[in-house]
C-alpha positions as CSV (number, residue, x, y, z in Angstrom):
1,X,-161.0,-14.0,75.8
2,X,-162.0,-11.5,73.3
3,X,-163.6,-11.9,69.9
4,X,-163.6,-8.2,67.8
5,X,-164.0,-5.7,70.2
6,X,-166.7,-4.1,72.6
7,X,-168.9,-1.3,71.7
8,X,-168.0,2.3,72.9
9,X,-170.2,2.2,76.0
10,X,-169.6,-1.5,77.3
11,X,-167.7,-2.0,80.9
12,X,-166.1,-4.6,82.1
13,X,-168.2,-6.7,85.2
14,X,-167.9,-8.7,87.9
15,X,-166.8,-12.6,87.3
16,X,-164.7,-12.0,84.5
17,X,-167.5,-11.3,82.3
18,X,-168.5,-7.9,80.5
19,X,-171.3,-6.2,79.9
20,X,-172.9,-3.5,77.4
21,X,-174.7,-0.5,79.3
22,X,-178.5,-0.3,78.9
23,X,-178.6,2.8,77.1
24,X,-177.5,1.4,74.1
25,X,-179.2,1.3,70.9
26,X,-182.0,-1.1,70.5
27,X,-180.4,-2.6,67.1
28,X,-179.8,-5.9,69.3
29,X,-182.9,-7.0,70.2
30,X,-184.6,-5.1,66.8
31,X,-181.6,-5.9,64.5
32,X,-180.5,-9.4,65.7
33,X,-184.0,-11.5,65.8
34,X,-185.7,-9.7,62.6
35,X,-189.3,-10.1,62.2
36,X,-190.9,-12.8,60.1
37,X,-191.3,-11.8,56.6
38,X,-194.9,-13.4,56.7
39,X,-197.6,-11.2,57.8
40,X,-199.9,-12.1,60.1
41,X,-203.3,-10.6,60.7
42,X,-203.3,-8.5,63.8
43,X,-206.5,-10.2,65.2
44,X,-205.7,-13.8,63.9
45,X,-205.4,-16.9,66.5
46,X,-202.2,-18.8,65.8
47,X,-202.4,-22.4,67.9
48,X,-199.1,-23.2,69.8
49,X,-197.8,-26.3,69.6
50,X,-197.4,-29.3,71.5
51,X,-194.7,-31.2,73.3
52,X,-195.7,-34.0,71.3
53,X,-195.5,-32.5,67.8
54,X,-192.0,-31.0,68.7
55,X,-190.6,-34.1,69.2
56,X,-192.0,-35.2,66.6
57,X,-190.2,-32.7,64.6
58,X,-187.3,-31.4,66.2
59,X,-186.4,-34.2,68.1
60,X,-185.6,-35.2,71.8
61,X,-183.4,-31.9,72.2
62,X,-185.4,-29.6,71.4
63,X,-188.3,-29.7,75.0
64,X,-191.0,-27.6,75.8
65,X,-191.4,-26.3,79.5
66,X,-194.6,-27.9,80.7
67,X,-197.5,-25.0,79.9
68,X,-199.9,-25.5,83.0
69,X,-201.9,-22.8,84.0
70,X,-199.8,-20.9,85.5
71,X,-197.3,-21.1,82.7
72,X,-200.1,-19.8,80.5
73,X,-201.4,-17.2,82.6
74,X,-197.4,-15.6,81.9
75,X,-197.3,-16.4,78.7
76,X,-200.3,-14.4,78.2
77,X,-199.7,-11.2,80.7
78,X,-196.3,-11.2,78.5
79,X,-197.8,-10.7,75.0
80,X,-200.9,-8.6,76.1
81,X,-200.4,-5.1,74.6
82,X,-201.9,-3.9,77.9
83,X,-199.5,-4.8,80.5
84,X,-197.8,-2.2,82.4
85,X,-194.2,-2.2,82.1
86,X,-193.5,-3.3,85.8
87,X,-196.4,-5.8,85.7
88,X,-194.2,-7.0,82.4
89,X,-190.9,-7.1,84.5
90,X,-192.5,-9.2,87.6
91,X,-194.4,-12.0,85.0
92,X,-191.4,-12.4,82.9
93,X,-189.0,-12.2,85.9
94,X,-191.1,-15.6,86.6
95,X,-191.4,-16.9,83.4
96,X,-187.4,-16.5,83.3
97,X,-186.8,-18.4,86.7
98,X,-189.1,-21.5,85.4
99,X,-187.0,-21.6,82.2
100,X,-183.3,-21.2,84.1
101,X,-184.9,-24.0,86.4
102,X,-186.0,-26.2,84.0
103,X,-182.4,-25.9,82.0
104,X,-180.7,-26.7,85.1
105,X,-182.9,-30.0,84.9
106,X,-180.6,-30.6,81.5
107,X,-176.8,-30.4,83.3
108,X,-175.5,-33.8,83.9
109,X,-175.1,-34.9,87.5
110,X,-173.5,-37.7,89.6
111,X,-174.5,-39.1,92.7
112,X,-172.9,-38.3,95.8
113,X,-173.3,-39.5,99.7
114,X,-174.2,-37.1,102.9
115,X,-174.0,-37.6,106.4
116,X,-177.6,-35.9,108.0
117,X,-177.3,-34.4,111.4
118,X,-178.9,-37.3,112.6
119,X,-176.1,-39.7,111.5
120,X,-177.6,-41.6,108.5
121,X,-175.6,-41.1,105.1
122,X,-178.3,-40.2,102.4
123,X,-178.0,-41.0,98.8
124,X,-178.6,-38.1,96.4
125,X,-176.9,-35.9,93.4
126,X,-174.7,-33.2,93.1
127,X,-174.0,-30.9,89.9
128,X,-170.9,-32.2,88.1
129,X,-168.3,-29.2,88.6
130,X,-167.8,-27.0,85.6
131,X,-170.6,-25.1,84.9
132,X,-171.6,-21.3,83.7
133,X,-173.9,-18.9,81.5
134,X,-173.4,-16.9,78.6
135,X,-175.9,-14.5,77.7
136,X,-176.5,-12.6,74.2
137,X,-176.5,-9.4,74.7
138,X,-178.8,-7.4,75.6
139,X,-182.1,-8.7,76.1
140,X,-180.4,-12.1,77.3
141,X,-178.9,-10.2,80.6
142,X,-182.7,-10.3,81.7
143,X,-182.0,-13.9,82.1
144,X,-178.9,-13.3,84.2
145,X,-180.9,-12.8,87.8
146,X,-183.0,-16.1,87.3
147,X,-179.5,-18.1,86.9
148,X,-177.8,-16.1,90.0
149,X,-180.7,-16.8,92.1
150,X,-180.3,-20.4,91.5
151,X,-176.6,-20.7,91.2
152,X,-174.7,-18.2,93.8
153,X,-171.3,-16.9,92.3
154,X,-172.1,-19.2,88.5
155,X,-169.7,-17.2,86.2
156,X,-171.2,-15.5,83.6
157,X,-169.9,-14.3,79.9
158,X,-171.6,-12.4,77.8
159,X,-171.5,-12.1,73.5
160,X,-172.6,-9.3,71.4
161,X,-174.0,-10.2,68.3
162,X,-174.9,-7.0,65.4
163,X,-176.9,-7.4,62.4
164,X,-176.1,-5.6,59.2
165,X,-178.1,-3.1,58.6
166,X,-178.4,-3.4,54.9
167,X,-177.7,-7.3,54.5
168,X,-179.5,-8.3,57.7
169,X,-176.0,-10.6,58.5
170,X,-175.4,-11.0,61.6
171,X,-172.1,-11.5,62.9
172,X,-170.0,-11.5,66.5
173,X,-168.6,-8.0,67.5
174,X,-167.7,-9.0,71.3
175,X,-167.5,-12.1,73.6
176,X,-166.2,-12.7,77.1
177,X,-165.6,-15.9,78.4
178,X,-164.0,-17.6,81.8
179,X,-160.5,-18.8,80.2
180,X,-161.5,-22.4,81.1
181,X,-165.0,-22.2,79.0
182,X,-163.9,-24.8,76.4
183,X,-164.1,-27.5,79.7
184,X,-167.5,-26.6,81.3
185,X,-171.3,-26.8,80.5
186,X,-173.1,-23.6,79.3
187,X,-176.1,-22.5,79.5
188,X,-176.6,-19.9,76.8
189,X,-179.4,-17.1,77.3
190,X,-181.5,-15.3,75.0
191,X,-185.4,-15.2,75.8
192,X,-186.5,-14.4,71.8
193,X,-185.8,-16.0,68.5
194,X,-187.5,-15.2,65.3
195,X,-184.9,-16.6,62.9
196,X,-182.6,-18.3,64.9
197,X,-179.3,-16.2,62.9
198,X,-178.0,-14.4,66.3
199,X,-177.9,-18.0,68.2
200,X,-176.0,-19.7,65.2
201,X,-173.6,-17.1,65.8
202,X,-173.7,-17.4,68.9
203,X,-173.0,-21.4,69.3
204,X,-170.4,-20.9,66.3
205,X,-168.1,-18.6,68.7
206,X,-168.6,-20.7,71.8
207,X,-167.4,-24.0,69.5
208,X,-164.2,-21.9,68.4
209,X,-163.6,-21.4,72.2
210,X,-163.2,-25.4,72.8
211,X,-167.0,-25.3,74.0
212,X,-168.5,-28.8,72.3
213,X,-172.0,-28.7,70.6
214,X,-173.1,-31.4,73.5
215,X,-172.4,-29.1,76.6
216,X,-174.3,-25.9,75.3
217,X,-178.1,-26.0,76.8
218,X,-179.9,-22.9,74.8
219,X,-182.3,-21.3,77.5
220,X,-185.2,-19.3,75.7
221,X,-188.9,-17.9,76.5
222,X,-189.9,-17.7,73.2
223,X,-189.4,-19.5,69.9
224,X,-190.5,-19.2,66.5
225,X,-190.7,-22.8,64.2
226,X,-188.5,-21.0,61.6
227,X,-186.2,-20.1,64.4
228,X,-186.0,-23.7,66.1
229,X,-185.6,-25.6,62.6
230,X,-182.9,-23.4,61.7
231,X,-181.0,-24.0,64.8
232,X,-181.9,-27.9,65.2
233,X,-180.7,-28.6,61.6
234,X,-177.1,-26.4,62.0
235,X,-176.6,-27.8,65.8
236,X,-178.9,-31.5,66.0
237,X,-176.7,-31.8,69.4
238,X,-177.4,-28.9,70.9
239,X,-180.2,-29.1,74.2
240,X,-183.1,-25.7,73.7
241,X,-185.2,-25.8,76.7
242,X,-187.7,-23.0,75.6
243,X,-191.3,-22.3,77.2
244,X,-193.5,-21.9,74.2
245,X,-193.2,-22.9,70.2
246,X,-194.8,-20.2,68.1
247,X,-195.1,-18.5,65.2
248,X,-195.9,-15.4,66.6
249,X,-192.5,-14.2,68.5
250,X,-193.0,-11.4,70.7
251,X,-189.9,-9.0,69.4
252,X,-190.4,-6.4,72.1
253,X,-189.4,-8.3,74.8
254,X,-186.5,-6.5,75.2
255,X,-187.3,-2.8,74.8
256,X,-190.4,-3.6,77.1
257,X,-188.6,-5.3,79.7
258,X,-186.0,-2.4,80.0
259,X,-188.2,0.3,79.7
260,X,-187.3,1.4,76.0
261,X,-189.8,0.9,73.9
């Protein structure tokens, strides 16, 4: 299924989704997520905060991945100006298999009975059937790996979302779904948001392909409160699973993880 068309260097890929090629002009990840009009001092310490205070004031949907030490020690090899670009790739690499782990967590699933080699029937779970990921092109394809390395052969679709360069708009150019999206549970990638406007568009085009509000889980790194207000008051149903609430979002995440900045 096709919304607009693709741009000039995107390819069709495996699974029945498509994909835009890397050399591509940065406008998504510079474009899509703009930066927050508010200032902030380059040396100034801006608290994160808590699991508590986001329920609080996003609700039960919105959940923070559990910042222990390790969690912190990426979250903070991520944002140092200093880290080497493959040091970059490896931390967020782990940060993004936490978070893809963690969503999985938020999939419904039913119990089911197995017969051991021994003999003895064990009671455990199984996914319900019907699931897949959609990421936003491009930085969310860095997510991709982290959901194939935990679901062999998950479909995967992919939307491209543009920004206007003179009204800041953003709006849908491309999307590539299974044909049977409207009837599964998707996990929708896309590791920064500043505003929140390229995931509205983002959910808005899944819902016009029969996907409901209630089986989209939002898999993110990094979230702005601007960003997760915005998207909490246009979707309340909608599940974010997201690492770290801040008001400091770390825009380069894409270019840095590619090797284009």
């Amino acid at each position: 299924m096709r919304t607009g068309s693709p741009s000039s260097n995107g390819s069709q890929s495996e699974e029945g989704s498509s994909s835009s090629d890397h050399q591509q002009p940065q406008q998504e990840d510079q474009e899509q997520e703009q930066q927050l009009h508010t200032p902030t001092h380059a040396h100034a310490v801006v608290p994160a905060a808590t699991s508590e205070e986001i329920q609080a004031e996003y609700g039960s949907n919105l959940k923070l991945l559990e910042c222990n030490s390790q969690v912190a020690e990426l979250l903070t090899i991520l944002r140092d100006k200093n880290t080497t670009r493959s040091d970059f790739k490896f931390y967020a690499d782990r940060l993004i298999r936490l978070v893809i782990e963690e969503s999985l967590n938020q999939l419904p699933y039913t119990h089911c009975d197995v017969e051991t080699p021994t003999g003895a029937i064990y009671e455990g779970l199984k996914y319900r059937s019907g699931n897949c990921g959609v990421s936003i092109i491009r930085s969310g394809e860095a997510m991709e790996q982290g959901l194939r390395d935990c679901c062999r052969s998950i479909r995967i679709g992919k939307i491209l979302v543009e920004s206007d360069a003179n009204t800041h708009e953003a709006r849908v150019v491309y999307a590539r779904f299974p044909d049977d999206i409207g009837s599964r549970q998707v996990l929708l990638m896309y590791p920064i948001m500043s505003t929140g406007n390229t995931v509205l568009q983002a959910v808005n085009v899944l819902r016009e392909h029969g996907v409901p509000e209630s089986c989209i889980i939002l898999s993110n790194l990094f979230c702005t409160p601007m960003a997760a207000r915005t998207v909490v008051n246009a979707f309340p149903k909608l599940k974010i699973l997201t690492s770290e609430l801040h008001p400091v979002a770390p825009n380069h995440f894409g270019q840095k993880y590619f090797g284009t900045d």
